[in-house]
VEXZAZA-598021 format. One record per residue: residue number from 1; residue in one letter; x, y, z of N, C-alpha, C in turn. Coordinates in nm, 4 decimals, padded with zeros to 6 digits. Layout:
# residues N
<nr = NUM	rest = a	n_x = X	n_y = Y	n_z = Z	ca_x = X	ca_y = Y	ca_z = Z	c_x = X	c_y = Y	c_z = Z>;
...
# end
This chain:
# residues 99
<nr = 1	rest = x	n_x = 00.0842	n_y = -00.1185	n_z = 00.0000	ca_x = 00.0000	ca_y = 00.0000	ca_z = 00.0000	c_x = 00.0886	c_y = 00.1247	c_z = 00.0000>;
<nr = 2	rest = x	n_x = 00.0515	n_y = 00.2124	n_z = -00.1189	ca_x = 00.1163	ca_y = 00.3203	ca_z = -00.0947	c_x = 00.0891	c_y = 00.4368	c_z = 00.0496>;
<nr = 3	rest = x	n_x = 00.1996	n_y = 00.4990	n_z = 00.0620	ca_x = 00.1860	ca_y = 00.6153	ca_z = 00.1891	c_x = 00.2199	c_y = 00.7543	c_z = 00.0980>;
<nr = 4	rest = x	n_x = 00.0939	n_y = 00.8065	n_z = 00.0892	ca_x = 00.1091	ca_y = 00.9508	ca_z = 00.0486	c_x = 00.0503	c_y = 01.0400	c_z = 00.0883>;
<nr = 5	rest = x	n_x = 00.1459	n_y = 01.1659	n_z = 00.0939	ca_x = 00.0959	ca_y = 01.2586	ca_z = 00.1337	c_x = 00.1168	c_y = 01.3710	c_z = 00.0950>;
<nr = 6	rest = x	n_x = -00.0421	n_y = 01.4688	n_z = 00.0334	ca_x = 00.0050	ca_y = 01.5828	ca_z = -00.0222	c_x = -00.0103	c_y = 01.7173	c_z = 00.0070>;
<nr = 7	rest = x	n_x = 00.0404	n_y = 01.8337	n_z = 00.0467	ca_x = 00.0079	ca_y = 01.9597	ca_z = 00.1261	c_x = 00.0815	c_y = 02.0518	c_z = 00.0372>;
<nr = 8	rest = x	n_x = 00.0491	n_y = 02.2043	n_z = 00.0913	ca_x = 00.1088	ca_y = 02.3480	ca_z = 00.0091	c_x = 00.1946	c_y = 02.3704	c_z = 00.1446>;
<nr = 9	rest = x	n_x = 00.3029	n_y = 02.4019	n_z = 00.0286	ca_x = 00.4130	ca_y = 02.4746	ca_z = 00.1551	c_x = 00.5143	c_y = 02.5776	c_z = 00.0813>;
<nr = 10	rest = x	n_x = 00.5863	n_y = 02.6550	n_z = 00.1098	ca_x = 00.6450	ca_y = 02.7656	ca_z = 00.0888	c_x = 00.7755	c_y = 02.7121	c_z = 00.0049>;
<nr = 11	rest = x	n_x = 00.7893	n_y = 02.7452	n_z = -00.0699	ca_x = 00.9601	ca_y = 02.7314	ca_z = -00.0731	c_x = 01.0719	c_y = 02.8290	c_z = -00.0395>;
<nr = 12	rest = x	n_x = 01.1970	n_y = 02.7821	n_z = 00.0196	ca_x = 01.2650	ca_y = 02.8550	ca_z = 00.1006	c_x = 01.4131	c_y = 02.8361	c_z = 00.0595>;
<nr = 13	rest = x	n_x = 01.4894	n_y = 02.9226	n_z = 00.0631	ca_x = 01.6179	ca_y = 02.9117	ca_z = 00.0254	c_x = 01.7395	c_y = 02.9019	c_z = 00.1756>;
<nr = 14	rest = x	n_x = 01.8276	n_y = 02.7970	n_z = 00.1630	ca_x = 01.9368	ca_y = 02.7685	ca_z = 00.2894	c_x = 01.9913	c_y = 02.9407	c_z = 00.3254>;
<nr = 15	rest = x	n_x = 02.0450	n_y = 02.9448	n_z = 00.3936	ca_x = 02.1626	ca_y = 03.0363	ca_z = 00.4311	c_x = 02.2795	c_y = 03.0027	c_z = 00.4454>;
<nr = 16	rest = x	n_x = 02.3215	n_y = 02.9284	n_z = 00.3761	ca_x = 02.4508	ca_y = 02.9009	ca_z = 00.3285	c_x = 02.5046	c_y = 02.9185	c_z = 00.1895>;
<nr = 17	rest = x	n_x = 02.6204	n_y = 02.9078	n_z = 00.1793	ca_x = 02.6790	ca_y = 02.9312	ca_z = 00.0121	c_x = 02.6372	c_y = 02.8651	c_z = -00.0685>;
<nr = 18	rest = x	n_x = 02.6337	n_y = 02.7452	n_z = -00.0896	ca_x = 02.5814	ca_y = 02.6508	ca_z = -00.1708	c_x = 02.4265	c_y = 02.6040	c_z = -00.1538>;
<nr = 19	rest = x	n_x = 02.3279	n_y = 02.7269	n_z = -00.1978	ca_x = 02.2516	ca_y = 02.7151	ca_z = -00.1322	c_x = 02.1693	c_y = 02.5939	c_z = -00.1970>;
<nr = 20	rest = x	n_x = 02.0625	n_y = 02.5789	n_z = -00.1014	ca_x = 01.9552	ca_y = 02.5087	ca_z = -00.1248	c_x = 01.8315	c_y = 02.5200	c_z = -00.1091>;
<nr = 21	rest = x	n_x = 01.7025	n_y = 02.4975	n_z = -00.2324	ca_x = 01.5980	ca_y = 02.5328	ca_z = -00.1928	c_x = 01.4879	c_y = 02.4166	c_z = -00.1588>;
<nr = 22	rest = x	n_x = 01.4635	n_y = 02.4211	n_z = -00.0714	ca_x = 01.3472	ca_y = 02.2925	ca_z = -00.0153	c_x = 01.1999	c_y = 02.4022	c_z = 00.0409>;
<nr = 23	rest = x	n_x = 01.1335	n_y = 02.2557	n_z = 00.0542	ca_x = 00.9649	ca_y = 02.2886	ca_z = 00.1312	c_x = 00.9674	c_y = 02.2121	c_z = 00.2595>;
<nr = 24	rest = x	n_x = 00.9336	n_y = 02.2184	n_z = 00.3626	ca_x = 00.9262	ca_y = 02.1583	ca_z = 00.4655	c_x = 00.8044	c_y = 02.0693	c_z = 00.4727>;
<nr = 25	rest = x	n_x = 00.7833	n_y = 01.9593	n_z = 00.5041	ca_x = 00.6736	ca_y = 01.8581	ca_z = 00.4911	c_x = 00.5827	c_y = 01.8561	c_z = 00.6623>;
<nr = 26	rest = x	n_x = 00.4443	n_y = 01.9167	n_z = 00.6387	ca_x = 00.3914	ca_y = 01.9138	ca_z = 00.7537	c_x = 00.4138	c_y = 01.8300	c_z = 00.8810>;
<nr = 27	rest = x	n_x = 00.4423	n_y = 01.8966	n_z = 00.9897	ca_x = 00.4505	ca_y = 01.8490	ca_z = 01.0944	c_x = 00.4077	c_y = 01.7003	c_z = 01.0880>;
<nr = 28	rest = x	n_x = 00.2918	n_y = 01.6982	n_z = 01.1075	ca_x = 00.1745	ca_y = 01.5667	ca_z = 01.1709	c_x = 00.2427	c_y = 01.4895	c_z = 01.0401>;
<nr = 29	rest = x	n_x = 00.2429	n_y = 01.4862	n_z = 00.8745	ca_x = 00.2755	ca_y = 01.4091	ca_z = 00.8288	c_x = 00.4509	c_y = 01.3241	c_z = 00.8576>;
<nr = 30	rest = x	n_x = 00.5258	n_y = 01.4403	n_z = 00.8743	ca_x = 00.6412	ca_y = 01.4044	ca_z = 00.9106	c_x = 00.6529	c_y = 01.3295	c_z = 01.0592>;
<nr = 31	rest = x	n_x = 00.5423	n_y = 01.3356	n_z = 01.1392	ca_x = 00.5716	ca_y = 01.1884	ca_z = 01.2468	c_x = 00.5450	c_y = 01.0940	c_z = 01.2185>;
<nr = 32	rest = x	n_x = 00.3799	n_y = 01.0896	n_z = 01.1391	ca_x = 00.3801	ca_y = 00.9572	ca_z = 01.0702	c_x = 00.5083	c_y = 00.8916	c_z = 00.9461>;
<nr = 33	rest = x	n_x = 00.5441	n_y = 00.9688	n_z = 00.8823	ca_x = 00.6529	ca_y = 00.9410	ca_z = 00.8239	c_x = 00.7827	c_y = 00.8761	c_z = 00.9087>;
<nr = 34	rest = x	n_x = 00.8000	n_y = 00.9366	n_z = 01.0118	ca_x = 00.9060	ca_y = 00.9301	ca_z = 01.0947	c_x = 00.8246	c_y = 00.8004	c_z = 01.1527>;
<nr = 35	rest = x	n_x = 00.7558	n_y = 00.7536	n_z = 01.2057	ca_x = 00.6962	ca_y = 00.6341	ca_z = 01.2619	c_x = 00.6890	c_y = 00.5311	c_z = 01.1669>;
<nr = 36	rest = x	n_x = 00.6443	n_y = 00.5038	n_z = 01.0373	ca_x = 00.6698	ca_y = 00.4225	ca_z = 00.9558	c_x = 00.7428	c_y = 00.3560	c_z = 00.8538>;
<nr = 37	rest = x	n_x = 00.8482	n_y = 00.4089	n_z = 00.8596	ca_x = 00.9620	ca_y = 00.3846	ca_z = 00.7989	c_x = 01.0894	c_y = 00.3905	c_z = 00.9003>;
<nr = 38	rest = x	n_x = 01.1250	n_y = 00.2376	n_z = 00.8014	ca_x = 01.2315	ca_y = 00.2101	ca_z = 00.9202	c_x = 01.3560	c_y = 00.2890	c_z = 00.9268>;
<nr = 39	rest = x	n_x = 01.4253	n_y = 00.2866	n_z = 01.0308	ca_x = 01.5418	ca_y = 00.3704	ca_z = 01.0778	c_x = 01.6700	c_y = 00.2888	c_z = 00.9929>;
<nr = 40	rest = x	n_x = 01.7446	n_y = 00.4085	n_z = 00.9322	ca_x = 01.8631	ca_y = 00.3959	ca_z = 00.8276	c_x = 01.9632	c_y = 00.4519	c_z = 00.8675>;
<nr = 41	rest = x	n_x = 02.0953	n_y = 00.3712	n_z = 00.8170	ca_x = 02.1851	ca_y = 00.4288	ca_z = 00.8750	c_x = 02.2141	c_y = 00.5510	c_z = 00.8068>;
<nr = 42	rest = x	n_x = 02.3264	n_y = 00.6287	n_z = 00.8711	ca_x = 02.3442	ca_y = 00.7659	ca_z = 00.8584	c_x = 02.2624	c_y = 00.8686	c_z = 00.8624>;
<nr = 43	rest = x	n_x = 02.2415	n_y = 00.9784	n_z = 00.7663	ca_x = 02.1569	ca_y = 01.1302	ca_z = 00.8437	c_x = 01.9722	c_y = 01.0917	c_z = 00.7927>;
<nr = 44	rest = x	n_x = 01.9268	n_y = 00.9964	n_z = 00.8316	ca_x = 01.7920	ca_y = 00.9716	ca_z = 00.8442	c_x = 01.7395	c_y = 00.9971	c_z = 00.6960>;
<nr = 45	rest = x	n_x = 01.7806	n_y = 00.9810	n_z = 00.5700	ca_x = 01.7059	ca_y = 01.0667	ca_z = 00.4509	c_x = 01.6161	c_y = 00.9549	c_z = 00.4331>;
<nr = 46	rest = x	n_x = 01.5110	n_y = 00.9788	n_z = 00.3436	ca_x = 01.3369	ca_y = 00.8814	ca_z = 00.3172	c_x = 01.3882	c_y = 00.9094	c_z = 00.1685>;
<nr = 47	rest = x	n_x = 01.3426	n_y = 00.7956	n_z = 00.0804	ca_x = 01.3466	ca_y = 00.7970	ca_z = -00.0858	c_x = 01.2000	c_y = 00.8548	c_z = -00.0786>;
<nr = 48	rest = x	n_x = 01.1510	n_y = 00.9380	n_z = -00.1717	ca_x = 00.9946	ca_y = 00.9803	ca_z = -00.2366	c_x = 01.0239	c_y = 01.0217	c_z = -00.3631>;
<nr = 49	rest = x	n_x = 00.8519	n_y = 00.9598	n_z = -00.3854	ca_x = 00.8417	ca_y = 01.0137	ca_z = -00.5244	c_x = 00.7621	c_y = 01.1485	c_z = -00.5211>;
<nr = 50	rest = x	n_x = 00.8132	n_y = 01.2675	n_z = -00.5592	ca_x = 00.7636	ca_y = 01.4146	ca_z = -00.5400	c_x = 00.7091	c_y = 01.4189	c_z = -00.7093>;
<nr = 51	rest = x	n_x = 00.5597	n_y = 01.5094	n_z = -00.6805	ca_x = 00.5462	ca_y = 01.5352	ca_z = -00.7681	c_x = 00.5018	c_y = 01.7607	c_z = -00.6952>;
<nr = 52	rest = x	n_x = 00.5197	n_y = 01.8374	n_z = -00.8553	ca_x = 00.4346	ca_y = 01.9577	ca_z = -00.8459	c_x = 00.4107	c_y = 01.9596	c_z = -00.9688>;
<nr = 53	rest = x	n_x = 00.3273	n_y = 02.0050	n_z = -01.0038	ca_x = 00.2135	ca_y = 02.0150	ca_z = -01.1152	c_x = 00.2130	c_y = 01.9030	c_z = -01.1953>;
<nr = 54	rest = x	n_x = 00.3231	n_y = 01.9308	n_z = -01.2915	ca_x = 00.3116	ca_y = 01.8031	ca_z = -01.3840	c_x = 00.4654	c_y = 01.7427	c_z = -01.3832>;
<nr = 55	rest = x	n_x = 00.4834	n_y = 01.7724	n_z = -01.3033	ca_x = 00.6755	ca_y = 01.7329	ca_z = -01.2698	c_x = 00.6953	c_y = 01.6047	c_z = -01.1464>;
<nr = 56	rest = x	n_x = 00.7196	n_y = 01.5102	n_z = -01.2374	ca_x = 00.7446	ca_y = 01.4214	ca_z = -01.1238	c_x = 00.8844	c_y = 01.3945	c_z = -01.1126>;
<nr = 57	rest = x	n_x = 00.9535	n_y = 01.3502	n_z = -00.9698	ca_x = 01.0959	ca_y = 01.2797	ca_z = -01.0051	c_x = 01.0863	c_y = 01.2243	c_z = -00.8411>;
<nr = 58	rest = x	n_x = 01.2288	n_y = 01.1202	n_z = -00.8796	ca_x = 01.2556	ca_y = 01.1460	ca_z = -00.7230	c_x = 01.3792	c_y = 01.1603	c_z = -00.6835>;
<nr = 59	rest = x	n_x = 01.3791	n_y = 01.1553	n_z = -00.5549	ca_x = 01.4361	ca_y = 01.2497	ca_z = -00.4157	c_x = 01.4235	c_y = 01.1883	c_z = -00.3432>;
<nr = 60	rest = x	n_x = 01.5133	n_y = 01.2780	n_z = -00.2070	ca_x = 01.4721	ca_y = 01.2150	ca_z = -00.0722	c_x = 01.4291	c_y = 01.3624	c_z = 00.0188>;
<nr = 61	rest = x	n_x = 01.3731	n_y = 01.2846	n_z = 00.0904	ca_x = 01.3243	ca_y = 01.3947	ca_z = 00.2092	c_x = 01.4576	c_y = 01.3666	c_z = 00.3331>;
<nr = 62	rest = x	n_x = 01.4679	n_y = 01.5059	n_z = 00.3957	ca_x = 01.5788	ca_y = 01.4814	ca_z = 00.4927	c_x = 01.5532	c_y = 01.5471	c_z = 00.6242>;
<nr = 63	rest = x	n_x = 01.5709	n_y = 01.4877	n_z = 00.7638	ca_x = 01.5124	ca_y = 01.5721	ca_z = 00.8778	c_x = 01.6195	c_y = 01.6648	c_z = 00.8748>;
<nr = 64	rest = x	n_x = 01.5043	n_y = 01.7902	n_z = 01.0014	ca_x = 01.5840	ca_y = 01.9147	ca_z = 00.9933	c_x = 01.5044	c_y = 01.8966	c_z = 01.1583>;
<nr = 65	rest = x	n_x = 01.6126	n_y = 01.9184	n_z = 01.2335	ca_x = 01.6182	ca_y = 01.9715	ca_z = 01.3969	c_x = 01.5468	c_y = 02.1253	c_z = 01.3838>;
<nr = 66	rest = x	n_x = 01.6004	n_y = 02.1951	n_z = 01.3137	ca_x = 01.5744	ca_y = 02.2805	ca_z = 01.3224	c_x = 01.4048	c_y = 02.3408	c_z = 01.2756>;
<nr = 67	rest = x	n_x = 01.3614	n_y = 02.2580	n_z = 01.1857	ca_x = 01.1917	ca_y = 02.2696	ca_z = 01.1392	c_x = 01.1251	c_y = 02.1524	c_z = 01.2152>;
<nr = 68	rest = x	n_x = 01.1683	n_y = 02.0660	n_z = 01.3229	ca_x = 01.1090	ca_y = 01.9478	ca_z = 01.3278	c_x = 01.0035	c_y = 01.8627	c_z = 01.2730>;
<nr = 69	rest = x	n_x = 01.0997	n_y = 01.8729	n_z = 01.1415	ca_x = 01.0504	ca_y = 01.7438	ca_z = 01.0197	c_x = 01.1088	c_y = 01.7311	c_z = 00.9167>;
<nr = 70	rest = x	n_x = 01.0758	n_y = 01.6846	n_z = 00.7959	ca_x = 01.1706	ca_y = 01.6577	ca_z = 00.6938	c_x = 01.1409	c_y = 01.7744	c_z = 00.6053>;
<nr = 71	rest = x	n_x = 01.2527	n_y = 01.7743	n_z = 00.5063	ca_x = 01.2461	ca_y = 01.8876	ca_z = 00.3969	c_x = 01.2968	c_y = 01.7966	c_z = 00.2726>;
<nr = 72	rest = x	n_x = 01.2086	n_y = 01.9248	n_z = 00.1766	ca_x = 01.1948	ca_y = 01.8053	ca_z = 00.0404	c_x = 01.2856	c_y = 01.8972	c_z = -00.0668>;
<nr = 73	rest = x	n_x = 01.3926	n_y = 01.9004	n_z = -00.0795	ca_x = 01.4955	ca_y = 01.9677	ca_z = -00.2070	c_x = 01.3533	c_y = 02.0022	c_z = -00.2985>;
<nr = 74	rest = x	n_x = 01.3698	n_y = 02.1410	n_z = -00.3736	ca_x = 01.3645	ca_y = 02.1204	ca_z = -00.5174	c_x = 01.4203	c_y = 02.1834	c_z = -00.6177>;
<nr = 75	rest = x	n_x = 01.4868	n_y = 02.1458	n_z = -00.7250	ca_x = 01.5663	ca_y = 02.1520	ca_z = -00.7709	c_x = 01.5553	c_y = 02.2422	c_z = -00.8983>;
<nr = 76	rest = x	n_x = 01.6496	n_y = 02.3632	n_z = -00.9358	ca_x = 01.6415	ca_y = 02.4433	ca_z = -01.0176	c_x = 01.5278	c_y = 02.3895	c_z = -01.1555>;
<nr = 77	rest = x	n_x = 01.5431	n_y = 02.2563	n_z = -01.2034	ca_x = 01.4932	ca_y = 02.2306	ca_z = -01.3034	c_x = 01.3488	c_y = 02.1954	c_z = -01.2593>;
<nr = 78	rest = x	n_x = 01.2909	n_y = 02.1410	n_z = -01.1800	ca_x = 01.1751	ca_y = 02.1509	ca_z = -01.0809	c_x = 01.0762	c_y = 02.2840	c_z = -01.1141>;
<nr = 79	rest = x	n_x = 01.1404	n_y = 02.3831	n_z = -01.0298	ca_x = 01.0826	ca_y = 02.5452	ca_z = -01.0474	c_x = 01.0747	c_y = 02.5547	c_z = -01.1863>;
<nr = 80	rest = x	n_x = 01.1741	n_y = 02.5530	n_z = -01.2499	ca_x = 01.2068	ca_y = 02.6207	ca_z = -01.3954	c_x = 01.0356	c_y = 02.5344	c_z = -01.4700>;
<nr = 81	rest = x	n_x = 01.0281	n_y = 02.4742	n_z = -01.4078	ca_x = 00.9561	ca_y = 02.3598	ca_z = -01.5381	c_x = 00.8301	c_y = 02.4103	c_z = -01.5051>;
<nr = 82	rest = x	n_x = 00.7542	n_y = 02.4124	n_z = -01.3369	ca_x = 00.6440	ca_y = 02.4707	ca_z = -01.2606	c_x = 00.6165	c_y = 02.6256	c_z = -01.2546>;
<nr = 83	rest = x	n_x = 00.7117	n_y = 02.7070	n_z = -01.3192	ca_x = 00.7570	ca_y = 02.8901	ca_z = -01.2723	c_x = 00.7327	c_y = 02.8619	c_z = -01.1543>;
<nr = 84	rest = x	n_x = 00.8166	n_y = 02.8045	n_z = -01.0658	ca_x = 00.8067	ca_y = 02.8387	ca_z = -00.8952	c_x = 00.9139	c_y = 02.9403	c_z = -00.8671>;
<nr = 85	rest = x	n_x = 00.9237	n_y = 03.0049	n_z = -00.7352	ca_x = 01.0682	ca_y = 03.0562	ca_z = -00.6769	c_x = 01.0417	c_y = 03.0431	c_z = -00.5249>;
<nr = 86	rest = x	n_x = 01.1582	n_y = 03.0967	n_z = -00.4844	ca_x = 01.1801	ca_y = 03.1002	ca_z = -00.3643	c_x = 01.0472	c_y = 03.1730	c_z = -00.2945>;
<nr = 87	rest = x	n_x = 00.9580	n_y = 03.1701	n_z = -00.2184	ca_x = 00.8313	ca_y = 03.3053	ca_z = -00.1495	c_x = 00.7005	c_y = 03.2105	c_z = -00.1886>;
<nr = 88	rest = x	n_x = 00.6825	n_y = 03.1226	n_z = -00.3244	ca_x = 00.5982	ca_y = 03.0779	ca_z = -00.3781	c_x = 00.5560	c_y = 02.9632	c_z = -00.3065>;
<nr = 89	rest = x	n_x = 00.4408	n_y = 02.9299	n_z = -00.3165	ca_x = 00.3540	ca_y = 02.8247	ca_z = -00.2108	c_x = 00.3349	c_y = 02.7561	c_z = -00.3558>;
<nr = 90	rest = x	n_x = 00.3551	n_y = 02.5923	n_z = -00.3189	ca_x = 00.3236	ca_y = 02.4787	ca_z = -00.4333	c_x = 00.2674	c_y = 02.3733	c_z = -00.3577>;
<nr = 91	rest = x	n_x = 00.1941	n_y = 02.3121	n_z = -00.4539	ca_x = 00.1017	ca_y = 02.1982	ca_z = -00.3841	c_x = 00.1949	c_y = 02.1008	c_z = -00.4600>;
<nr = 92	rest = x	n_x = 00.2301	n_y = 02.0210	n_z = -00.3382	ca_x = 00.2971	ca_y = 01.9381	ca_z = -00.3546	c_x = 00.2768	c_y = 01.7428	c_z = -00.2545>;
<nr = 93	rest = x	n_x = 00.3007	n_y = 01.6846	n_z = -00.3219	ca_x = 00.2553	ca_y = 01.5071	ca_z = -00.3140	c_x = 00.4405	c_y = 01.4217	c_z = -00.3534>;
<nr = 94	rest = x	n_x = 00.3872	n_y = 01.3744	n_z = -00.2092	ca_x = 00.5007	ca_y = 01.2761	ca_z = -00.2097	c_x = 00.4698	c_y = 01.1291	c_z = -00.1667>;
<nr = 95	rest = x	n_x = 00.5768	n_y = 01.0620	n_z = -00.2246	ca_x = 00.4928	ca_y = 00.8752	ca_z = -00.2145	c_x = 00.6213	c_y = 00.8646	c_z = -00.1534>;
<nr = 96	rest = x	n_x = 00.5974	n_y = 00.7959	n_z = -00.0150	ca_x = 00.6906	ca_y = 00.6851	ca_z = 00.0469	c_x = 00.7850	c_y = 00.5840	c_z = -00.0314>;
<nr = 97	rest = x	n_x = 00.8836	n_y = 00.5578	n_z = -00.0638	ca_x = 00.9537	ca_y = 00.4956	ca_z = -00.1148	c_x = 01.0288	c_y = 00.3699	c_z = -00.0223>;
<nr = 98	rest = x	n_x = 01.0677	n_y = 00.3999	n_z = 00.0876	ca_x = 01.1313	ca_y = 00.3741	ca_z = 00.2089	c_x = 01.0104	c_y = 00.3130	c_z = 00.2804>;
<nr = 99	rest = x	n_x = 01.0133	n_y = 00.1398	n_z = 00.2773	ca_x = 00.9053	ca_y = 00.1383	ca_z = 00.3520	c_x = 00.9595	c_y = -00.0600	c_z = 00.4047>;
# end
């Protein structure tokens, strides 16, 4: 059975040099996420299949201490394909891969 889950969230750019732009994946979904999939070694990342509009690929989702939950990269060619940017809210669906 698939585990999906799909919500609008902001996209946001790192504060670091090499930056990076991700969406943060709702709280409540990210415990169930965090509860059903098993524990991996090294920095906790989940395989998903992300889709926004008509753009699918995949990725991984990765926890952040700092948002307490995972964040979902998306990637210059992502936006470019959706006209997203950084400020812009996208409805976005991700499938469990990691299960």
């Amino acid at each position: 059975m698939d585990v999906t889950y799909s919500f609008t969230a902001e996209l946001f750019k790192t504060e670091v040099e090499a930056a990076w732009v991700f969406v943060p994946v709702p709280k409540a979904a990210a415990d169930e996420i965090f509860e059903a999939t098993p524990r991996r070694p090294g920095f906790g990342s989940i395989r998903v299949a992300a889709v926004i509009g008509s753009t699918e690929w995949t990725t991984s989702i990765f926890p952040s201490k700092e948002f307490g939950s995972y964040l979902l990269p998306i990637n210059r060619q992502v936006r470019e394909s959706e006209q997203i940017d950084i400020g812009d809210a996208a409805e976005v669906t991700i499938r469990i891969l990691d299960r």
